[in-house]
C-alpha positions as CSV (number, residue, x, y, z in Angstrom):
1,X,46.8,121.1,93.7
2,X,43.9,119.2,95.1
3,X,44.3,119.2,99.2
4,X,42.4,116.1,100.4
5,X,43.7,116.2,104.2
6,X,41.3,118.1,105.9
7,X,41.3,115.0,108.1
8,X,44.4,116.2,109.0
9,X,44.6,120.1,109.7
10,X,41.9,122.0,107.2
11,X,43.4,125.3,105.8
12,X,42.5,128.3,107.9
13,X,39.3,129.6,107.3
14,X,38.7,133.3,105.9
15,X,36.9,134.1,109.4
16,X,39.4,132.5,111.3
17,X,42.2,135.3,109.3
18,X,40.1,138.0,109.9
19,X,39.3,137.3,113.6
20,X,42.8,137.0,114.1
21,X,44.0,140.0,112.5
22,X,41.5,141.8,114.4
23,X,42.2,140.2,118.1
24,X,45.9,140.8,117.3
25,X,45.4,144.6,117.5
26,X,42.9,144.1,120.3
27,X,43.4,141.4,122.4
28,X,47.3,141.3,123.4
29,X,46.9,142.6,126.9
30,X,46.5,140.3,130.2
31,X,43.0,139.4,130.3
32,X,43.2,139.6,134.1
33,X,44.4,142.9,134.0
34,X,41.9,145.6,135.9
35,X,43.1,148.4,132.9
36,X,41.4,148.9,130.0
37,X,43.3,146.7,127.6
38,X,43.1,144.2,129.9
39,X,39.5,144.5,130.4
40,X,39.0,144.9,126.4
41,X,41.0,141.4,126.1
42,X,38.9,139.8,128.7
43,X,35.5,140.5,126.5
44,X,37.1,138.9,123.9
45,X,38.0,135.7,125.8
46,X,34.9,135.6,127.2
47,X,33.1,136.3,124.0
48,X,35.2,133.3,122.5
49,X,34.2,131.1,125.2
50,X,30.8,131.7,125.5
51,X,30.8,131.1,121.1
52,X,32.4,127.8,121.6
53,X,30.6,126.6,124.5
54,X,27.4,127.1,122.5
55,X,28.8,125.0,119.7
56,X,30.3,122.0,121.9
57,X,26.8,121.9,123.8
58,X,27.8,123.0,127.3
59,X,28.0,126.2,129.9
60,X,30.5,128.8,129.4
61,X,32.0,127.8,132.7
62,X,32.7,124.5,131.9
63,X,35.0,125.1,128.9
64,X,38.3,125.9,129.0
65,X,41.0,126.5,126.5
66,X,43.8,124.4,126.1
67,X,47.4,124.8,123.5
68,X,46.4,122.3,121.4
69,X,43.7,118.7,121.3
70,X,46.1,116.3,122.5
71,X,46.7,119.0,125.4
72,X,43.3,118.8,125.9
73,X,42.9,115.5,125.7
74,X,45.7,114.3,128.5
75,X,44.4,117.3,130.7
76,X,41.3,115.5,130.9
77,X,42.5,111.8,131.2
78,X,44.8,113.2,133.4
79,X,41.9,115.2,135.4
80,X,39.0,112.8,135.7
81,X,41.3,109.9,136.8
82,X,43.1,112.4,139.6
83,X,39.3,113.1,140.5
84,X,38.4,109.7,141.0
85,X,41.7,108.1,142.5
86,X,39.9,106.1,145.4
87,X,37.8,104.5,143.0
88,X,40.4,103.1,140.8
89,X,42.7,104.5,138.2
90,X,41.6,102.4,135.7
91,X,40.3,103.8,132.4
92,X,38.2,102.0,129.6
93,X,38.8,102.8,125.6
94,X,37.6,101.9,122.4
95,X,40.2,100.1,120.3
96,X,40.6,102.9,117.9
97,X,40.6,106.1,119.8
98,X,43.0,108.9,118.4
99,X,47.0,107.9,119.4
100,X,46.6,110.6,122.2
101,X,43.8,109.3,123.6
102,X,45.7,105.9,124.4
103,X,48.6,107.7,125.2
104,X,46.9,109.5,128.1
105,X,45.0,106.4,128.9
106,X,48.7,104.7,129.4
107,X,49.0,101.0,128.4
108,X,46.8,99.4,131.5
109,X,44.1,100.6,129.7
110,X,41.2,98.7,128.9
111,X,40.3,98.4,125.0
112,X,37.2,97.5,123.7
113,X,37.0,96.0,120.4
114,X,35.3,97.1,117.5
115,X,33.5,95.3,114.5
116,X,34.9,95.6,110.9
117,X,33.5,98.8,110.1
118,X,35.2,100.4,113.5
119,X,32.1,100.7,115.5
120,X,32.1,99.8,119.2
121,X,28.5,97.5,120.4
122,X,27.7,99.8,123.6
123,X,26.6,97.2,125.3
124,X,30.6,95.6,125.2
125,X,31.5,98.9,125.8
126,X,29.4,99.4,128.9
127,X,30.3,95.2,130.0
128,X,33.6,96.7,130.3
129,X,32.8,98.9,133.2
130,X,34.0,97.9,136.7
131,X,33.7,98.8,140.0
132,X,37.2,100.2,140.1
133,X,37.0,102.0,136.4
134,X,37.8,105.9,136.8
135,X,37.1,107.1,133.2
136,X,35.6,105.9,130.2
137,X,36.5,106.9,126.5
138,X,34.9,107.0,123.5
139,X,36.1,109.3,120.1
140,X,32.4,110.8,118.8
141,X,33.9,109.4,115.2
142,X,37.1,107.9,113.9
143,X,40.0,109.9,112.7
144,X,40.9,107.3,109.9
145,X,38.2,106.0,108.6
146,X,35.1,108.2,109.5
147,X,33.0,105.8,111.5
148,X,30.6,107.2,114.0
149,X,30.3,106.1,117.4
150,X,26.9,105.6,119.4
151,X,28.3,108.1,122.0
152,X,25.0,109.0,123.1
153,X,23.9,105.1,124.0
154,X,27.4,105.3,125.9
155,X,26.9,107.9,127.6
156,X,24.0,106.8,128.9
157,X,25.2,103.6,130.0
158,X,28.3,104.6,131.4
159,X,25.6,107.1,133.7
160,X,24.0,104.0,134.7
161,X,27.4,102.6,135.6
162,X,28.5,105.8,137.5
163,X,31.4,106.3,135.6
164,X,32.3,109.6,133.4
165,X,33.0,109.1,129.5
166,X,35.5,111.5,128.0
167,X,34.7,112.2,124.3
168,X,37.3,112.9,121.5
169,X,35.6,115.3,119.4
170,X,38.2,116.3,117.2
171,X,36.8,115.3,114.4
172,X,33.1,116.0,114.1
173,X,32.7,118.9,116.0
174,X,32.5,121.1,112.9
175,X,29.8,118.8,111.9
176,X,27.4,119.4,115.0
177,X,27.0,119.2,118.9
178,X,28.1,115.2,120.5
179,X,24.6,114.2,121.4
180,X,24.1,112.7,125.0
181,X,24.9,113.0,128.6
182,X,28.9,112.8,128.2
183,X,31.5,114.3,131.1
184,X,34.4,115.3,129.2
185,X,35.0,116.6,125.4
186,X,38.0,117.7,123.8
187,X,38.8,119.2,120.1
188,X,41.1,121.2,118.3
189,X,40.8,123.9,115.9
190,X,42.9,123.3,113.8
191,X,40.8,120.5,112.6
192,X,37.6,123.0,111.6
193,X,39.6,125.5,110.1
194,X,40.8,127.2,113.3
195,X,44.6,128.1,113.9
196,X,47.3,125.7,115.4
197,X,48.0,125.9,119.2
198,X,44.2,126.4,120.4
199,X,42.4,123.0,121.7
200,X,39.5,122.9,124.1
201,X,38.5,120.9,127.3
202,X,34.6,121.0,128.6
203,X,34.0,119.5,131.7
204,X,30.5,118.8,133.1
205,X,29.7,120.6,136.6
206,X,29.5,117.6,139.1
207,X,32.3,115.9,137.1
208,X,35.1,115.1,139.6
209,X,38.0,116.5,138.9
210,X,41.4,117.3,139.7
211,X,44.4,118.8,137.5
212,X,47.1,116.5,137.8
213,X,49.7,119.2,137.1
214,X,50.7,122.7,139.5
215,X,48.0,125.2,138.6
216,X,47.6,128.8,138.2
217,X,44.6,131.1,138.0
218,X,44.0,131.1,134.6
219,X,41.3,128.7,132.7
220,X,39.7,127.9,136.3
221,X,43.0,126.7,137.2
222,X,42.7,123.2,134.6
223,X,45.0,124.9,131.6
224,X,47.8,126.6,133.2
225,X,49.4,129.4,131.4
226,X,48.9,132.8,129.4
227,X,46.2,132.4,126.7
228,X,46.6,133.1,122.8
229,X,43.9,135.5,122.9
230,X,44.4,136.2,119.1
231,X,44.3,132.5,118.4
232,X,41.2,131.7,120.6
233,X,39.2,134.7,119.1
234,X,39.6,133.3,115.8
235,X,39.1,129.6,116.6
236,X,35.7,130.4,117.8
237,X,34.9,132.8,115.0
238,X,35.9,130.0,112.6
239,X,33.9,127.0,115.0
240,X,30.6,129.4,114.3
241,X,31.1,129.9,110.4
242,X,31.7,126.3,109.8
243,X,29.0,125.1,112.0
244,X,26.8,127.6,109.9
245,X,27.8,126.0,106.6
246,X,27.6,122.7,108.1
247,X,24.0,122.0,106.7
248,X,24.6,122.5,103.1
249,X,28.5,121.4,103.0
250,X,27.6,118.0,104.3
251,X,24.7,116.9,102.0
252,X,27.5,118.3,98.7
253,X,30.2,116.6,100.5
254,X,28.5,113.1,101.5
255,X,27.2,112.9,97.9
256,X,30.8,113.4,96.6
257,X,32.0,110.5,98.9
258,X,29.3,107.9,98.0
259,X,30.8,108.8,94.6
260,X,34.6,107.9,95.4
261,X,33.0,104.6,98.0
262,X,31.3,103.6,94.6
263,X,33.7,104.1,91.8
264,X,37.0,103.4,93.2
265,X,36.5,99.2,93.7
266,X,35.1,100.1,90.0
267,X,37.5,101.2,88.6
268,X,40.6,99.4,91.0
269,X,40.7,96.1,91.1
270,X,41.6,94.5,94.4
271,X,40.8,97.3,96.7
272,X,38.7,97.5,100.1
273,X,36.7,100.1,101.1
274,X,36.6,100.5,105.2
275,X,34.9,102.5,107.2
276,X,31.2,102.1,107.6
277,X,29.4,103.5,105.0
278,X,26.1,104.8,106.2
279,X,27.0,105.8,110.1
280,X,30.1,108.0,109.2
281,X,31.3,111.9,108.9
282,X,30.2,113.0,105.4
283,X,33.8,114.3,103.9
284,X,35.9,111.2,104.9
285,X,36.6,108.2,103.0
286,X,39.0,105.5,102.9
287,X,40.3,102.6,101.5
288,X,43.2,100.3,100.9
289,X,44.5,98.7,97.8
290,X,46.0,95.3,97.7
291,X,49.8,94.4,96.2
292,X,50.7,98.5,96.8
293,X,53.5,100.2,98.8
294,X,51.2,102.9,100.6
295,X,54.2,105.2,100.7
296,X,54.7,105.0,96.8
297,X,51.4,105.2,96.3
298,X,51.1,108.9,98.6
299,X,53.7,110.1,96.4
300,X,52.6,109.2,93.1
301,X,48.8,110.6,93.9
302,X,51.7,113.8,95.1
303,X,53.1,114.1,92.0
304,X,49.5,114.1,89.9
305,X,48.5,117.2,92.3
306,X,46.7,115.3,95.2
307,X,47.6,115.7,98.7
308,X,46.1,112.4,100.5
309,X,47.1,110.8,103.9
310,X,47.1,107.1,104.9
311,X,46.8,104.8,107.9
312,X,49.0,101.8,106.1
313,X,52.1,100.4,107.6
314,X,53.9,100.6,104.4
315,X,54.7,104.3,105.4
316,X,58.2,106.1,106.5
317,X,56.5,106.7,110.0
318,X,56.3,103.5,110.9
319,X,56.7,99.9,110.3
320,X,53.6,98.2,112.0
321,X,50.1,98.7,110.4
322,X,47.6,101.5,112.0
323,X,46.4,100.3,115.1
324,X,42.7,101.2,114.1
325,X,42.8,99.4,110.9
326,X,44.5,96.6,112.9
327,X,41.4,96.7,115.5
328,X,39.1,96.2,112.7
329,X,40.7,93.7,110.7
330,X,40.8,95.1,107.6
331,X,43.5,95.6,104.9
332,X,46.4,97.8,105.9
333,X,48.5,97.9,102.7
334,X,47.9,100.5,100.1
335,X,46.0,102.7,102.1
336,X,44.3,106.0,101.6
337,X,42.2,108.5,103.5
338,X,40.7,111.2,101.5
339,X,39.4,114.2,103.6
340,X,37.7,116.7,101.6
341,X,37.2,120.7,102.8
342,X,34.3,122.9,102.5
343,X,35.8,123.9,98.4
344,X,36.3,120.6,97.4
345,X,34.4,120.0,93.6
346,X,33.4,117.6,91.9
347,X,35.2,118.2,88.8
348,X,38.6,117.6,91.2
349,X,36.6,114.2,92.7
350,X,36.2,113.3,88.6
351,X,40.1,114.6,87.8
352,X,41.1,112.4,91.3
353,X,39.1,109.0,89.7
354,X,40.1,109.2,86.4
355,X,44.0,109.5,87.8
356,X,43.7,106.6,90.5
357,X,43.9,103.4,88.2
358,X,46.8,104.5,86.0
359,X,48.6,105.6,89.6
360,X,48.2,102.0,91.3
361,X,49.1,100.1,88.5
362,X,51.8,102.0,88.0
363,X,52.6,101.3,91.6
364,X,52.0,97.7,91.2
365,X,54.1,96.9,87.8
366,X,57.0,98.6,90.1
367,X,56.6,96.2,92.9
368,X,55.7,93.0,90.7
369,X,52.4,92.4,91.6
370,X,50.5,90.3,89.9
371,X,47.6,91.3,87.0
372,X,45.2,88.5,87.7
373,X,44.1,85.7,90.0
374,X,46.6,82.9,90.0
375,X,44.7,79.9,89.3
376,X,45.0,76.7,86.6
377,X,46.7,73.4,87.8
378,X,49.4,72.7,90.4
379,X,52.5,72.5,89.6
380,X,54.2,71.7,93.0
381,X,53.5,69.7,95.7
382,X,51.4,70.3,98.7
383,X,52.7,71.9,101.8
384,X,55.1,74.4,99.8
385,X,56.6,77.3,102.8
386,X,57.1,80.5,101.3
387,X,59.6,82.6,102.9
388,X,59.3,86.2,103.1
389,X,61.0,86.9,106.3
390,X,62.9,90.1,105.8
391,X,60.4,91.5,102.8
392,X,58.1,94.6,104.4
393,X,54.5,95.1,102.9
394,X,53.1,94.4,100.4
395,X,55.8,91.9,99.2
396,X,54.3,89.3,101.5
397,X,51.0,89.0,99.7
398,X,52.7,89.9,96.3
399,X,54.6,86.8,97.0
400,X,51.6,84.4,98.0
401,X,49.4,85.7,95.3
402,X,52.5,84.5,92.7
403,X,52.2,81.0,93.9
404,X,48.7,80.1,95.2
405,X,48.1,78.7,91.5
406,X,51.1,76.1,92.1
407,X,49.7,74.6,95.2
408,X,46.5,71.8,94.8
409,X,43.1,72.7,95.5
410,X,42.9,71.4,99.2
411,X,46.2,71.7,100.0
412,X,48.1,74.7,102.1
413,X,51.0,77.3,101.4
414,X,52.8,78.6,105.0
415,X,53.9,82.5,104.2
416,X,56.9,83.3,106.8
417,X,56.8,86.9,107.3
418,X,58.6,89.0,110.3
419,X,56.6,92.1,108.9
420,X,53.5,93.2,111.1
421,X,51.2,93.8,108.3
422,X,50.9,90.5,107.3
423,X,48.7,89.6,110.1
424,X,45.9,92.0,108.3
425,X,46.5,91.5,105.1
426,X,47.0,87.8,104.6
427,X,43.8,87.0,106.0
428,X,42.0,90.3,104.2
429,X,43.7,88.8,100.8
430,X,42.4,85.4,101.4
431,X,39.1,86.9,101.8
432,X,39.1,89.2,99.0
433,X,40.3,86.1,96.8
434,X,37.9,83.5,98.4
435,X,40.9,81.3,99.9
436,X,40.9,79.8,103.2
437,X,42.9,81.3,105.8
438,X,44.2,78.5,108.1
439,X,45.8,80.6,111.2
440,X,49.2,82.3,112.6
441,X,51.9,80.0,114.2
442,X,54.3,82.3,116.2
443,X,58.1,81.8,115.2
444,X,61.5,82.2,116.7
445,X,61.4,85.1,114.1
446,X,57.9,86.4,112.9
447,X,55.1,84.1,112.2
448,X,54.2,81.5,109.7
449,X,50.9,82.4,108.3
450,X,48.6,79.0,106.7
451,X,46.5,79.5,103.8
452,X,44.8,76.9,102.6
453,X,43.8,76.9,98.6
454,X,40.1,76.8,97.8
455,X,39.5,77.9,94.4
């Protein structure tokens, strides 16, 4: 089995098990504890902290540990905005930041767009800035597509602005420090090969802020509760030994994705890579497949021995498309993210290629897609209303792309569609197909979507 989720949770690292087989025997006691098991399991927290502050880029003191990221994360919305309450309460956010993130943020929040490959312009980001604005945030890269963010231009900026920006590290931190001036950061370990249940919050000295919850006298009073000793011990351990490989696993890595970015429209008809391909973390790739049912597709990748994850609305999760994929205006249907870990080869990358074609057209013959471009001369009459109301992606497209051939050069086809993913991919399969997309007319009941035939 071929694990392509690291994106996800990465398997535990072998430091990580034998840090926490260790801190289990040693580190059990009350760390604020005068005895000697509680002054044994105080080094060890301290040790821990003073590891992972030197990997996140910040004083011991300002890092505290947290029971997981999105803890993490809503302590510090939650913090900075209690900090700076007679400024405002309002908070700033790219449109894709992590689900918690915007969660935290609550739904007043301000979102800045990004362009198509998911990257914010810092100078919209920092335009966004009032004088009432209590927190900025900005992810360090995206969790679905691998995008980097200018943080460090941000940062800067939201300085200049005198407001504090909160980075979601999550998902580079293995990779590196965040470059620039930031106020906040957040991670998880989980997502470097750490265990579950161990997040971490820095906050800047000079960084107003308050904890928005009852407090005790633990983690400087910001992360209330007994800490997993055994867990942080071995989340730091593992932070150091993948920030050691780091150097070497991301030049083998980033070669092996430039691979998959290059083959896969190759060898797949109809697909879209997103994501932007030079400015982006060097193990995470995706990209989205036209006239496929992402949740059949997960499954059939399953069943060849390939665990992969997806952002596409056509999963059991949900039935609206991923809101990052919806902020950059890409294709939602068919969708794949593949995340690969530190033992990832290229004989599995060669064994995952050589698998995908047969898989989507599989996939597609199920669904009654089509095989080629409709085209060749009308055979109905202009203005023809296709309704798909009721019909979830990809059915939608798979429907327009049966009759676009029957409709004159010139002339329109209106797709009715309740299903949310049609907004994305109707105008991303025009694109891909070179037809004209005319606009969305709001219905009673869903939308009615124009495309106009060009070709």
């Amino acid at each position: 089995m071929s694990y392509f989720d690291v994106a996800s949770s990465a398997p535990l690292h072998p430091v990580a098990r034998q840090a926490l087989l260790a801190a289990l025997d040693e580190g059990w006691a009350d760390p604020a504890r005068l005895h000697r098991e509680g002054r044994r399991a105080r080094l060890l927290l301290d040790a821990a902290r003073e590891t992972a502050a030197d990997a996140v880029g910040c004083r011991p003191d300002e890092l505290v540990f947290t029971s997981s990221g999105t803890r993490a994360v809503h302590l510090g919305v939650r913090g900075a905005r209690a900090g700076r309450r007679r400024i405002g309460g309002r908070v700033v956010v790219s449109a894709v930041e992590h689900s918690s993130v915007l969660y935290a943020a609550g739904e007043d929040a301000a979102e800045v767009p990004v362009d198509r490959t998911g990257r914010v312009d810092p100078e919209v980001f920092a335009a966004a800035l009032t004088g009432d604005t209590a927190l900025a945030c900005l992810q360090s890269a995206n969790h679905e597509v691998g995008t980097e963010q200018p943080v460090a231009e941000a940062a800067e900026l939201c300085r200049a602005a005198g407001v504090p920006l909160l980075v979601d590290a999550a998902q580079s931190l293995a990779w590196g420090p965040v470059d620039g001036d930031w106020s906040l950061l957040t991670a998880s370990a989980h997502k470097w090969g750490g265990p579950a249940g161990v997040g971490l919050l820095a906050v800047r000295k000079g960084v107003r802020f308050a904890p928005g919850e009852p407090a005790d006298e633990r983690e400087s009073g910001r992360s209330p509760g007994f800490e997993n000793i055994p867990a942080i011990v071995a989340a730091a351990a593992s932070l150091r030994a993948v920030r050691a490989e780091a150097a070497g696993g991301a030049a083998r890595l980033r070669a092996l994705v430039d691979l998959i970015r290059t083959r896969v429209p190759e060898l797949v008809p109809d697909v879209e890579v997103v994501g932007d391909p030079v400015r982006r973390l060097p193990h995470l790739v995706t990209f989205s497949c036209l006239y496929v049912d992402g949740e059949a597709l997960l499954h059939a990748l399953d069943r060849e021995g390939f665990s992969v994850s997806s952002g596409s609305s056509c999963t059991s999760g949900t039935l609206t498309p991923s809101h990052v994929l919806r902020a950059m205006g890409v294709l939602s249907e068919g969708n794949v993210r593949i995340s690969l870990g530190a033992g990832a080869s290229g004989d599995e990358v060669e064994r995952f290629l050589a698998v995908l074609p047969g898989v989507v057209a599989s996939v597609r013959e199920r669904l009654g897609a089509p095989t080629a471009p409709a085209a060749g001369p009308a055979a109905r009459t202009a203005g023809l209303v296709l309704d798909t109301l009721g019909k979830r992606c990809p059915i939608p497209v798979i429907e327009l792309a049966k009759v676009i051939g029957d409709v004159p050069v010139g002339e329109t086809v209106t797709v009715l569609s309740d299903d949310e993913a049609a907004r994305l991919d109707i105008p991303a399969w025009c694109g891909m197909r070179g037809q004209g997309y005319a606009g969305e007319e709001k219905r009673e009941r869903g939308s009615a979507y124009v495309v106009r035939r060009l070709i």
